[in-house]
C-alpha positions in Angstrom: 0.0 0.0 0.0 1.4 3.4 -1.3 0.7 6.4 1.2 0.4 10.0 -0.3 3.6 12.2 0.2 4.7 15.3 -0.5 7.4 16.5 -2.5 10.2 15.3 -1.4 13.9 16.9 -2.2 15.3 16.3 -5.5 16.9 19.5 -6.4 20.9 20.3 -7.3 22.8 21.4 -4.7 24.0 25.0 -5.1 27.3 24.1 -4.7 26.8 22.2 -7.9 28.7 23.6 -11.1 29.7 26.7 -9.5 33.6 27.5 -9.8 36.3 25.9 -12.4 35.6 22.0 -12.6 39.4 22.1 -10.9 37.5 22.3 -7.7 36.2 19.4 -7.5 32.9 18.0 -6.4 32.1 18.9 -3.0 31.7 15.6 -0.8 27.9 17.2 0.1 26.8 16.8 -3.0 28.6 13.8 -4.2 26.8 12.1 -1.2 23.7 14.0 -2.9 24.3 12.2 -6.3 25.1 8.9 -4.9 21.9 8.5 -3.1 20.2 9.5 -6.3 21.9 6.7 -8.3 21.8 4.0 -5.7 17.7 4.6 -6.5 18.2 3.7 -9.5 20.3 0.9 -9.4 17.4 -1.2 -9.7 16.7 -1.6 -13.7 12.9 -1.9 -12.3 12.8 1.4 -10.8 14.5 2.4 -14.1 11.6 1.6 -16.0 9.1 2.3 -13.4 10.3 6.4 -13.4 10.4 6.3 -17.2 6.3 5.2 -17.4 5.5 8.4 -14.8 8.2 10.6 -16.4 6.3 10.1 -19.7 2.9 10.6 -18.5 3.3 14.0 -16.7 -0.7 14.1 -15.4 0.3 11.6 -13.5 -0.3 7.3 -13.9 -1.9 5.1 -10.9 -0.4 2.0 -9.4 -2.3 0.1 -11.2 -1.8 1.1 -14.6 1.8 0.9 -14.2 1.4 -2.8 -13.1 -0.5 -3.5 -16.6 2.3 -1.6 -18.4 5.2 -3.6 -16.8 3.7 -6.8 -16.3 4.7 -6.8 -12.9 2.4 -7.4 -10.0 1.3 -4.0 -7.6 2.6 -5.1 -4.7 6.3 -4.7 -6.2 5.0 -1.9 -7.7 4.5 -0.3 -4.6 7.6 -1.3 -3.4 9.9 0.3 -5.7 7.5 3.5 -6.1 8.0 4.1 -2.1 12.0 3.7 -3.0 11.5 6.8 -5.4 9.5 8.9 -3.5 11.8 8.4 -0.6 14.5 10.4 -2.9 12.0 12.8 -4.3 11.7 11.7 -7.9 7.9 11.3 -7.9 5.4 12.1 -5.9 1.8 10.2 -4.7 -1.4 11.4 -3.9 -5.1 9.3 -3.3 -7.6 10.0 -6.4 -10.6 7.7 -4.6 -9.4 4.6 -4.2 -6.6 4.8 -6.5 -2.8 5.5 -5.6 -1.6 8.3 -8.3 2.0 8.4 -9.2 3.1 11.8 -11.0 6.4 12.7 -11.3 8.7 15.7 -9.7 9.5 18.2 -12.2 12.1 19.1 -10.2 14.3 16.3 -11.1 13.7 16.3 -14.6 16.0 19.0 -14.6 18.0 18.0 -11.3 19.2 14.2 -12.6 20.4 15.1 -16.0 22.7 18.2 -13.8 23.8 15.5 -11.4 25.3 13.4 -14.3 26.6 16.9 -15.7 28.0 17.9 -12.5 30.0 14.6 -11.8 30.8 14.0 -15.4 32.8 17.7 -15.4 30.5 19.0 -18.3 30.8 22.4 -16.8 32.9 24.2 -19.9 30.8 26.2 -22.6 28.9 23.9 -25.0 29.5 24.6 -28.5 26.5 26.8 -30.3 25.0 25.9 -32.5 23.3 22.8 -33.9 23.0 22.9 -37.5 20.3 21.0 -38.3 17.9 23.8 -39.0 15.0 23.5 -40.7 14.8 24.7 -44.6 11.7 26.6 -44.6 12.3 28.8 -41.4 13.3 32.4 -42.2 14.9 34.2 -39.3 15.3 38.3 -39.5 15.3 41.7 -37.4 12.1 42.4 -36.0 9.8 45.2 -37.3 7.4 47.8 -36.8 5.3 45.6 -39.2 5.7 42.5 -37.0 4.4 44.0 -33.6 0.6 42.7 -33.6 1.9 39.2 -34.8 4.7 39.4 -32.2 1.6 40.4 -29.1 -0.3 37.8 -30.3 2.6 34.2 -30.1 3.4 36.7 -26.4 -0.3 35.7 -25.9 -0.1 32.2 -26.9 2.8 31.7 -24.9 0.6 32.9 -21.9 -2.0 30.4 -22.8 0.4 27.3 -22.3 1.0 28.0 -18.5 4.4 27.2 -19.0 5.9 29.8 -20.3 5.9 32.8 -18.4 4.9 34.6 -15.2 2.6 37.2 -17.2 -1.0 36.8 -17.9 -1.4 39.6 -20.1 0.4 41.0 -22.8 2.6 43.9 -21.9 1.8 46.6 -24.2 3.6 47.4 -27.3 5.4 50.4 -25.5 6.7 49.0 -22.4 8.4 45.8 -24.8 9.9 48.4 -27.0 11.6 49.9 -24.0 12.5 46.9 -22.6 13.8 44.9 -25.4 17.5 45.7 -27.0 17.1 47.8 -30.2 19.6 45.2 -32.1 18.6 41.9 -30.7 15.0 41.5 -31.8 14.2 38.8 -34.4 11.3 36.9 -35.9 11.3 33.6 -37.6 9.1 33.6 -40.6 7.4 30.1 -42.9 6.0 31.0 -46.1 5.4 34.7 -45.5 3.9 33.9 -41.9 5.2 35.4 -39.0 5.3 31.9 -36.1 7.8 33.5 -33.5 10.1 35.8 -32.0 13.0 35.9 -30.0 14.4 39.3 -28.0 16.4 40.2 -25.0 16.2 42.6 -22.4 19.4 44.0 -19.9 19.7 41.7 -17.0 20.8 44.9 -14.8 20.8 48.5 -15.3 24.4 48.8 -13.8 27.5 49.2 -15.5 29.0 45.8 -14.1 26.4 44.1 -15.8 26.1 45.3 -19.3 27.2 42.4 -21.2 24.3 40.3 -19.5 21.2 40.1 -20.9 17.5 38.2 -20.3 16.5 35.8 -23.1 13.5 35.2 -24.8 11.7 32.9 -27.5 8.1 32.2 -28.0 6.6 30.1 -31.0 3.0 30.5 -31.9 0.3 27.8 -31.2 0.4 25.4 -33.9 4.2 25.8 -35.1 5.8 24.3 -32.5 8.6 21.1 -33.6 9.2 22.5 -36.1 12.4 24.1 -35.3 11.6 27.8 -35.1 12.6 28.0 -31.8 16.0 26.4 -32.8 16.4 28.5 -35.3 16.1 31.8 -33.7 18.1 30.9 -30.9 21.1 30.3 -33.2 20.6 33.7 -34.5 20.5 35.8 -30.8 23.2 33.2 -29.5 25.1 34.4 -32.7 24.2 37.8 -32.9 25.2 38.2 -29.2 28.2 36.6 -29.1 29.0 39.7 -31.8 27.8 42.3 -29.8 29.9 41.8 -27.5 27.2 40.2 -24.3 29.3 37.8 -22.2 26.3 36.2 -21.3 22.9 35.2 -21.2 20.6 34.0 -19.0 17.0 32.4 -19.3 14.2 31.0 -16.8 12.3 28.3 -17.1 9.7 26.4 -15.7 11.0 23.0 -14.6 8.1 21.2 -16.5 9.1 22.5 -20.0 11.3 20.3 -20.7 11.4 20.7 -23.8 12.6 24.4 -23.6 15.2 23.4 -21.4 16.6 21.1 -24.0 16.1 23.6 -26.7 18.6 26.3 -24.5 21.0 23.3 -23.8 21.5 23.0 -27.5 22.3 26.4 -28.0 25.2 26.0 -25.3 23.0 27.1 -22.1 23.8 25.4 -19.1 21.4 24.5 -16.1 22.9 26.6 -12.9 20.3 25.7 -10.3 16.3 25.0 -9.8 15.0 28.2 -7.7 12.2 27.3 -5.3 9.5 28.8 -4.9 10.4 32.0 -6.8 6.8 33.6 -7.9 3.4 32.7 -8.0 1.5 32.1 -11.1 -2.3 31.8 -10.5 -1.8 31.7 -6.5 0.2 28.9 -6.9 4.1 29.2 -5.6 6.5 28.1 -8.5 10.0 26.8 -9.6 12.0 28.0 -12.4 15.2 26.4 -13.5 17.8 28.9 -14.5 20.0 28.8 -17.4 23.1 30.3 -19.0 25.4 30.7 -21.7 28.4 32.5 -21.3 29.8 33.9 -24.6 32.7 31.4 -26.2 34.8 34.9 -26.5 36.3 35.3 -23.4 38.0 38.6 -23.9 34.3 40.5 -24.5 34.7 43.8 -22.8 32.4 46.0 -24.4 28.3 46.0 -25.4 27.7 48.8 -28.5 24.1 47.6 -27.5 24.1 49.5 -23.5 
């Protein structure tokens, strides 16, 4: 019999990546990582977090019984062994036990292996398989109510942003930088955006900047997003910005492994860092420092 938990830790230590790889990993989080392994030592509990991992709404005991052929009492067993670590979680729906997973460490497991692996340098940018019929170009005054309206889908999904309105046209013209503004076009059609904004209005921080890319409902894999990514990554890197910086909700997971392409690395998971709808949430935080080392100046602040 499974008990409903709570959420149970599973997030990166913030001693995690932080410094030069010469420093080691501290024995904290190494003790951190291990226990997070030994879980999965099991090729059962393998499989088992793979079934909840791929249905995010959550999947009862039962059904993951069916799935694996294996009976519910074992089930149970080795679902207890993962909640105890914090990569799922379990709550009662009637009589039924249901397992959902812990966003949390779908960004916090894949760090774990990055932080103990060493992958802490600059990932190269960019990949280059783009797709053919994606045009990507400076933003214009022309593009504005296309550009308000994918903001707007992007509010729709829930998982893209804190907003829920559109800002108006005036107060994303002053935010956004004058030279990195771009749209991605198919056929003529405008299908997303991509802008940044100064991370800090002091001096120190000029070469940092906020990124941004939303694709409208109904384009989505089809590689816009990739595609204008490249280009700000690019277009960056020539301005001179040493680096930038991206929130994301842990649950997207599919953002997160659009910036990790583009040479964005996952810092941390921040807790409990706004509300959205009266609901406290996380957002993972990703960077990408510039592959040009010496950048000293931003013709763009």
């Amino acid at each position: 019999m499974v008990t409903s938990t709570e959420s149970a830790e599973c997030r990166v230590p913030p001693s995690a990546g932080a410094g030069h790889p010469s420093a080691g990993l501290a024995a904290e989080d190494a003790a951190t990582y291990a226990g997070w392994f030994a879980c999965l030592a099991e090729p059962t509990r393998v499989r088992l977090l793979h079934e909840v991992a791929s249905t995010p709404a959550g999947v009862s005991i039962g059904e993951l019984a069916t799935r694996l052929g294996i009976g519910q009492p074992t089930i149970s067993h080795h679902v207890r062994k993962l909640a105890d670590v914090g990569f799922v979680t379990v709550h009662k729906d009637g009589t039924s036990s249901v397992v959902v997973v812990n966003p949390a460490c779908c960004t916090g497991l894949p760090s774990a292996a990055d932080a103990v692996m060493g992958l802490l340098t600059q990932r190269p940018c960019c990949p280059d398989d783009l797709p053919g019929d994606v045009t990507v170009r400076p933003m214009t005054d022309e593009d504005w109510p296309a550009v308000r309206r994918i903001y707007s889908d992007a509010i729709a999904t829930g998982l893209t942003t804190f907003a829920t309105e559109v800002p108006p046209r005036k107060t994303l013209d002053t935010q956004w930088l004058p030279d990195h503004r771009w749209v991605a076009e198919i056929d003529g059609t405008v299908v997303g955006w991509a802008a940044l904004t100064p991370a800090s209005p002091h001096e120190h921080f000029r070469g940092v900047a906020e990124s941004a890319v939303c694709v409208a409902e109904g384009w989505r894999g089809r590689g816009v997003g990739k595609a204008l990514l490249r280009t700000q990554v690019i277009a960056a890197d020539q301005a001179g910005l040493w680096t930038l910086q991206t929130s994301v909700f842990p649950e997207n997971r599919a953002a997160i492994a659009l910036h990790h392409s583009a040479g964005f690395r996952t810092v941390g998971v921040r807790e409990r860092i706004a509300q959205l709808g009266g609901e406290w949430r996380d957002t993972v935080l990703l960077e990408r420092r510039s592959e040009t080392e010496a950048a000293t100046s931003c013709a763009a602040f």
